[in-house]
C-alpha positions in Angstrom: 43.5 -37.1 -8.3 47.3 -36.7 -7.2 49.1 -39.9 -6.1 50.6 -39.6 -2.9 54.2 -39.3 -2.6 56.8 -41.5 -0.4 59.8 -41.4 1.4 62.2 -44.4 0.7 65.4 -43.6 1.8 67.2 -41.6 4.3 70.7 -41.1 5.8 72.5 -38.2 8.2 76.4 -38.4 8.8 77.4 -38.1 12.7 77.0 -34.5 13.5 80.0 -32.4 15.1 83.1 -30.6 14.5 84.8 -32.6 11.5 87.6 -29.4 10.6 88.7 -32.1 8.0 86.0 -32.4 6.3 85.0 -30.3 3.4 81.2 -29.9 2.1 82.3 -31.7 -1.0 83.1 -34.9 1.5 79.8 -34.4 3.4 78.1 -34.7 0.6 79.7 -37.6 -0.8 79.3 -39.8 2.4 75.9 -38.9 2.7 74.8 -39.5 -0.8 76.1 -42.9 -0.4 74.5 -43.9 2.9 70.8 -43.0 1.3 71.6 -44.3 -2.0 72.1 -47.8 -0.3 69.4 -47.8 2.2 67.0 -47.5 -0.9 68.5 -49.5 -3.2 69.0 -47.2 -6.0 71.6 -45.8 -8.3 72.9 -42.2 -8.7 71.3 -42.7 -12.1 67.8 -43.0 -10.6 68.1 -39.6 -9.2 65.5 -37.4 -11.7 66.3 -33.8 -9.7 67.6 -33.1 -6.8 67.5 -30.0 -4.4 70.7 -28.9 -2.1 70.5 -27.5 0.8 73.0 -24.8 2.3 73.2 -21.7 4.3 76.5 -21.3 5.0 79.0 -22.3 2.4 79.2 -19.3 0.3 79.4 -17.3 4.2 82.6 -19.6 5.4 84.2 -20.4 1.6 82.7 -18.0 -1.4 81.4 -20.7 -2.9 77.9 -19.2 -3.7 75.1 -19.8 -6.6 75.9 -22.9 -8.1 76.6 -25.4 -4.6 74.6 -27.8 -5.2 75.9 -28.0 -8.7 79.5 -28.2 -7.2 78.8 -30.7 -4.2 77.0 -33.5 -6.0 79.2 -32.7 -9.7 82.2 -33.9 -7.5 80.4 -36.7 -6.1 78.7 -38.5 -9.5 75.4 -36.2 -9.7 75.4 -34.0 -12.7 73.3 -33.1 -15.9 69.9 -33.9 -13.9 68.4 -30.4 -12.7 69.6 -29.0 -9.3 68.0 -26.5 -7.3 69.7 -24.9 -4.6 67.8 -24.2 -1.3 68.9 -21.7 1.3 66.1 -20.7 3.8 68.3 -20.1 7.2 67.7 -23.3 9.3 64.8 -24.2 7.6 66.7 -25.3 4.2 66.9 -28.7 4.7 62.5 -29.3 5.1 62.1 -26.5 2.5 64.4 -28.5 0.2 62.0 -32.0 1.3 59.0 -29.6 0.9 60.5 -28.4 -2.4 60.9 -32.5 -4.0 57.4 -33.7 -2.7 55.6 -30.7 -4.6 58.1 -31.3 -7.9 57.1 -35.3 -7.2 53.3 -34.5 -6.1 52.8 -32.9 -9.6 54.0 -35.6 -11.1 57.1 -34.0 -12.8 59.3 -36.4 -11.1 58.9 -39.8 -10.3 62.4 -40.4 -8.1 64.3 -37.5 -6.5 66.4 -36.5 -4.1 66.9 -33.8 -1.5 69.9 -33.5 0.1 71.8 -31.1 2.7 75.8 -30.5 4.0 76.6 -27.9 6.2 79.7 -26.7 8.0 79.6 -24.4 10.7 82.5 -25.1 13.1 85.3 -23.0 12.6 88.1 -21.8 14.5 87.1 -18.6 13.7 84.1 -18.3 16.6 83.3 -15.1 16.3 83.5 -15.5 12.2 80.6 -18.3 12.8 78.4 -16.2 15.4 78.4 -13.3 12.9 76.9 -15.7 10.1 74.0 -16.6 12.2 73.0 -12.8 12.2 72.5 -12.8 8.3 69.6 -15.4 9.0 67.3 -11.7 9.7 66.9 -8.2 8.5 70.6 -7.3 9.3 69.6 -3.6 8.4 66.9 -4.0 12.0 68.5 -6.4 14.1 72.0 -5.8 14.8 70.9 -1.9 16.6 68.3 -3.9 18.6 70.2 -6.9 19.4 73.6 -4.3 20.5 70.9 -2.1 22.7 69.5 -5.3 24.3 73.2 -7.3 25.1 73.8 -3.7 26.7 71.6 -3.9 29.1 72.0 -7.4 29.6 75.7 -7.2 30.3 74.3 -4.4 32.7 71.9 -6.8 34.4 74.7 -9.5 34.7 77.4 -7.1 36.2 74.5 -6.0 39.0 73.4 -9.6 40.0 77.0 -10.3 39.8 77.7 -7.6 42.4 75.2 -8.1 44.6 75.7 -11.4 45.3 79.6 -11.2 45.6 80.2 -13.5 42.5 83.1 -13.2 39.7 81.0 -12.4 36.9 80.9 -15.5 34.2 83.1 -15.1 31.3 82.3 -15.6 27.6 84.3 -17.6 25.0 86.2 -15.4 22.9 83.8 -14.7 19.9 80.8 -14.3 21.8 77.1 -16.5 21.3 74.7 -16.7 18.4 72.2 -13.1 18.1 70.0 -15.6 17.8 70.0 -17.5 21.6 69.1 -13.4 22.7 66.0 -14.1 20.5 65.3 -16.9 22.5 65.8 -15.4 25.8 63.9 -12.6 24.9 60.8 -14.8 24.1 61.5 -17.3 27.0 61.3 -14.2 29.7 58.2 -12.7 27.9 56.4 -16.5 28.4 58.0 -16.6 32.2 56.1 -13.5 33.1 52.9 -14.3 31.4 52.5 -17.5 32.1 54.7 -18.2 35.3 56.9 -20.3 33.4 60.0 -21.6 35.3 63.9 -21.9 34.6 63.7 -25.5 35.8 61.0 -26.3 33.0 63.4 -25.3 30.5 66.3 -27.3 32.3 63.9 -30.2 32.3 63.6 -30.4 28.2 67.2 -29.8 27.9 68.2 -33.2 30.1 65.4 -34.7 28.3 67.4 -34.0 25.0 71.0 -35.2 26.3 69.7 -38.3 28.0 67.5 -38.6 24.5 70.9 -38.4 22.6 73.0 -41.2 24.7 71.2 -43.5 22.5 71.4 -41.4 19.4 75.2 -42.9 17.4 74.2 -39.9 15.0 74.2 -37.2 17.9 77.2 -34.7 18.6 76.3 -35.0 21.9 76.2 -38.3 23.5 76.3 -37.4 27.7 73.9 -37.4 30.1 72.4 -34.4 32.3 70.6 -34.4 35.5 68.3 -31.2 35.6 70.7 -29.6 38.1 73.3 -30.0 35.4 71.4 -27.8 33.2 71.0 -25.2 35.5 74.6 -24.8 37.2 76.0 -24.5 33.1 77.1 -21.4 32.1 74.9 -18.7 31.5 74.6 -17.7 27.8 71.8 -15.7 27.5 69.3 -15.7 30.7 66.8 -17.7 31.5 69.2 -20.2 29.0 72.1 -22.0 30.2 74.6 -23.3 27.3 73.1 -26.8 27.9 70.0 -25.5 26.9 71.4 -24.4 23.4 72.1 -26.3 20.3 76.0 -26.5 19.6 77.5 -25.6 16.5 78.6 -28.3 14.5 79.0 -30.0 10.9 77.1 -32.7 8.9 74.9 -33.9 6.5 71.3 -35.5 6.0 69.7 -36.8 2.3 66.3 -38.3 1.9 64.9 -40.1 -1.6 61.6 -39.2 -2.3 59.6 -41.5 -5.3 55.9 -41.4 -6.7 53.5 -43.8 -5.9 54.1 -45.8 -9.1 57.3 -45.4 -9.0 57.1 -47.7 -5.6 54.7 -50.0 -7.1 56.6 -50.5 -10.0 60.2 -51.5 -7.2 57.4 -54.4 -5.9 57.7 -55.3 -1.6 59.6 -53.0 0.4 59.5 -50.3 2.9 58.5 -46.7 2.2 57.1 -43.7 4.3 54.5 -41.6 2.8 53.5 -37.9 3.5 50.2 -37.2 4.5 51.7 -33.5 5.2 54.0 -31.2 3.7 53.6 -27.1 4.4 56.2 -24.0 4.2 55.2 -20.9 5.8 56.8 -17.6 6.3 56.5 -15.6 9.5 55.5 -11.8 9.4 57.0 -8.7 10.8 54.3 -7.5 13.5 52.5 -9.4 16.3 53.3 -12.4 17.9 54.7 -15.7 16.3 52.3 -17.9 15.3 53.8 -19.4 11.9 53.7 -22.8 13.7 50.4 -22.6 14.8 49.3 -21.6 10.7 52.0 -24.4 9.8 50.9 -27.1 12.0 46.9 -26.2 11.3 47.4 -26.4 7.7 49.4 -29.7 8.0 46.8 -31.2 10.6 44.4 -29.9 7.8 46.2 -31.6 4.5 46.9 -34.8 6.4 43.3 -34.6 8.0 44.3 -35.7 11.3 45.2 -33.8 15.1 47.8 -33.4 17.3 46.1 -36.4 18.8 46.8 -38.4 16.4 50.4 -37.8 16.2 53.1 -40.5 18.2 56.1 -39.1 17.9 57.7 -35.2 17.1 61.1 -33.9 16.0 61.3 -30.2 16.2 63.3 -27.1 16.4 64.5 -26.9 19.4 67.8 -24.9 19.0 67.3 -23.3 22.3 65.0 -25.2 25.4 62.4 -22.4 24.8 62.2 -23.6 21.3 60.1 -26.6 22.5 58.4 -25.4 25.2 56.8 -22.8 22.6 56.0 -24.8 19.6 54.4 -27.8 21.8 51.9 -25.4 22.5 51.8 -23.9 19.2 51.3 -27.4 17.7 48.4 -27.9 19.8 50.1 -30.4 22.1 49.4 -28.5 25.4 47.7 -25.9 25.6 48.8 -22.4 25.4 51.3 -21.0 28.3 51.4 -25.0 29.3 54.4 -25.6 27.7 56.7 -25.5 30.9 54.4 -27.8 33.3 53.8 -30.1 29.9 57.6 -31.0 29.5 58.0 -31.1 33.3 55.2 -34.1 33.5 57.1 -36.3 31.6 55.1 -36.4 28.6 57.1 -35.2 26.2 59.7 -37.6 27.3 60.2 -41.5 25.7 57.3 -43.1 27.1 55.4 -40.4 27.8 52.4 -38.9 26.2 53.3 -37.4 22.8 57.7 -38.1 23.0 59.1 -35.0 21.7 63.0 -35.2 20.2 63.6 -38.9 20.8 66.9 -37.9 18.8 67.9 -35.5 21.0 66.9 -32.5 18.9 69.1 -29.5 18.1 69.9 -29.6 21.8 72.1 -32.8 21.4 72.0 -34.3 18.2 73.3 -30.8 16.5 72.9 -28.1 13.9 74.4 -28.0 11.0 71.9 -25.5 9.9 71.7 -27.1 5.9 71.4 -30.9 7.5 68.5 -30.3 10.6 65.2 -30.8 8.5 66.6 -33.6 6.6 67.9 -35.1 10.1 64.4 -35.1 11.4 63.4 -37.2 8.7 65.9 -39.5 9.1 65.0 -39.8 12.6 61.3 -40.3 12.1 61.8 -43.2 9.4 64.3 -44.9 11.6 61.5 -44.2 14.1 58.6 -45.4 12.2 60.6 -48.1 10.5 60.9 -49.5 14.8 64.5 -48.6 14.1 65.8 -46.8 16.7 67.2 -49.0 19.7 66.7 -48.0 23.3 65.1 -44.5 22.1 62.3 -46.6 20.0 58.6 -44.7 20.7 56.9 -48.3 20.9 53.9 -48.3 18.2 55.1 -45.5 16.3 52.9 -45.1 13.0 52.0 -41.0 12.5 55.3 -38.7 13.0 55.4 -35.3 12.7 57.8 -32.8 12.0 58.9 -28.7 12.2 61.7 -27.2 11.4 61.6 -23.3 11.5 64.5 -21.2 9.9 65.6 -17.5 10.4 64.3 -14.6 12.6 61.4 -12.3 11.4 59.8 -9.9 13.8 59.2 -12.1 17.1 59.3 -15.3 15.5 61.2 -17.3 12.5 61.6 -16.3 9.2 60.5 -19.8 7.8 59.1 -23.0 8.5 58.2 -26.3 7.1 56.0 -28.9 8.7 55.6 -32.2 7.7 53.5 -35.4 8.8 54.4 -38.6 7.9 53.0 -42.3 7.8 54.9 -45.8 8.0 53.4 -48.4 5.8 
């Protein structure tokens, strides 16, 4: 029998536009914030796996990043493997080190994510997001559908004597259209509401007021949500993640390894699952990744106390709470709306703020969810503490694939 695998250190640099700050830096101030908050060495460090989507997009520097980033910060000779799986690199590198660790290859490794997305450049940064599909598919459909949008917009514009809103110069993300696209499909089946949505996105800034990590640190009132500027309808730009820079590490160890360091603190994983999404139908790679986790860790959505997931657009939440068998399906809108997904509430979803607020620095997201749930679990977090916190659970999807993402990883994880 396999011995289970633990968490026993994690870290995340503030997120947000750091211009000054190479990936090289990121790195470097990230290594050392997990390397002291588990008492270890660079030289403990058997393997490690980087995560990056974007620095070979923004600088050329492709193939060997990981090699690069962590050579120039102390970490070199050990193996490196270099993960880039759109905004899903940063769990697929976690869910890379637990199966190198789970088979008992490794007994201390790390995995470890920078990413810098903010540049002056905004169209430069919009365009990279696009690469994270089948960019021989999606840029016909995505120009045929902002067409008709920009159509929709001038109309309603008209007709109700208003200026028609203008865009920053650069344009939005291909990917928030993906969003809206989804979000209308669930209003008209389900009678899902644009308030619903504006309810989880002031759920994530007031989340992120307590969050010193978050890029966002601001309060919204629901009304603030909806009177922000349109990006994509039903979603308003509070509803969308920002772009933004940062990093996120986590030290993963054996279970002798941890017996052999004596008393302290460690997290294990009941869960860890990667899934890829598929071409036709509807998207249900969260609903395969979260059965197969609830299945690995043998518990329920029940069971879980706290969540961290991929909310880079409002809709993001609504759709996976249902697909994670937290409400039930087409719920997702009256569910956030309750309260229960809020601090306090039923099952608190994005105490951190989530993509929403805390930011997404693509390469850095899963890895921040970790760091979020240990600080959680660990009764860490301040005024954003989920009291009795002992089962977390995370998702962190990645890419666009027919209807849904590309990627995902899911895992469930256990204080001790």
């Amino acid at each position: 029998m396999t011995e289970d695998v633990y968490i026993i250190g994690t870290a995340m640099t503030r997120f947000g536009k750091h211009l000054e700050k190479g990936i090289k830096v990121l790195t470097g101030e990230v290594l050392e914030l997990v390397l002291k908050d588990c008492g270890l060495e660079r030289r403990d460090m058997e393997a490690a796996w980087f995560s990056n989507s974007g620095w070979g997009y923004h600088s050329f520097q492709h193939a060997v990043r990981g090699q690069v980033a962590l050579s120039a910060n102390g970490i070199e000779g050990i193996g490196i493997v270099n993960v880039e799986n759109a905004c899903a690199c940063g769990s697929t590198a976690l869910h890379s080190a637990w199966a190198a660790v789970k088979a008992g290859i490794y007994d201390c490794v790390l995995a470890i994510g920078a990413e810098k997305m903010y540049d002056n450049d905004r169209a430069k940064t919009m365009m990279f997001f696009m690469s994270g599909s089948d960019v021989e598919e999606l840029p016909a459909f995505m120009a045929k559908f902002q067409e008709e949008e920009k159509l929709r917009r001038e109309k309603e514009a008209k007709e109700k004597g208003l200026e028609l809103p203008r865009e920053k110069p650069g344009g939005h993300s291909a990917f928030m259209d993906l969003y809206s696209i989804g979000a209308r499909i669930h209003m008209q089946q389900h009678g899902t509401t644009q308030r619903q949505l504006a309810c989880i996105a002031a759920k994530a800034h007031n989340n992120s007021v307590h969050n010193p990590f978050a890029q966002y640190n601001f309060p919204m009132t629901v009304e603030e949500v909806l009177s922000d500027r349109e990006v994509s309808y039903p979603l308003t730009r509070a509803m969308c993640a920002p772009v933004g820079d940062g990093a996120a590490a986590a030290v993963l160890c054996s279970e002798r390894f941890l017996r052999k360091r004596g008393p302290g603190r460690g997290i294990r994983i009941r869960a860890s699952v990667l899934r890829s999404g598929t071409r036709e139908g509807e998207s249900d790679i969260c609903a395969r990744a979260s059965k197969a986790a609830y299945g690995m860790a043998g518990l329920g959505p029940e069971d879980i106390d706290v969540v961290e997931l991929h909310d880079a657009t409002a809709f993001g939440e609504l759709y996976q709470t249902e697909q994670m068998g937290f409400c039930p399906r087409g719920e997702g809108g009256p569910f956030a709306e309750s309260g229960a997904t809020a601090i306090g509430g039923k099952i608190p979803v994005n105490p951190s703020g989530g993509l929403i607020a805390r930011g997404h620095p693509v390469g850095a997201s899963g890895l921040a969810q970790i760091f979020e749930l240990a600080s959680q679990l660990y009764a860490e977090a301040g005024p954003r503490q989920v009291q009795g916190a002992r089962i977390a659970m995370a998702e962190n999807g990645g890419g666009f694939l027919g209807r849904g993402e590309a990627a995902m990883a899911i895992h469930i994880l256990e204080g001790i």
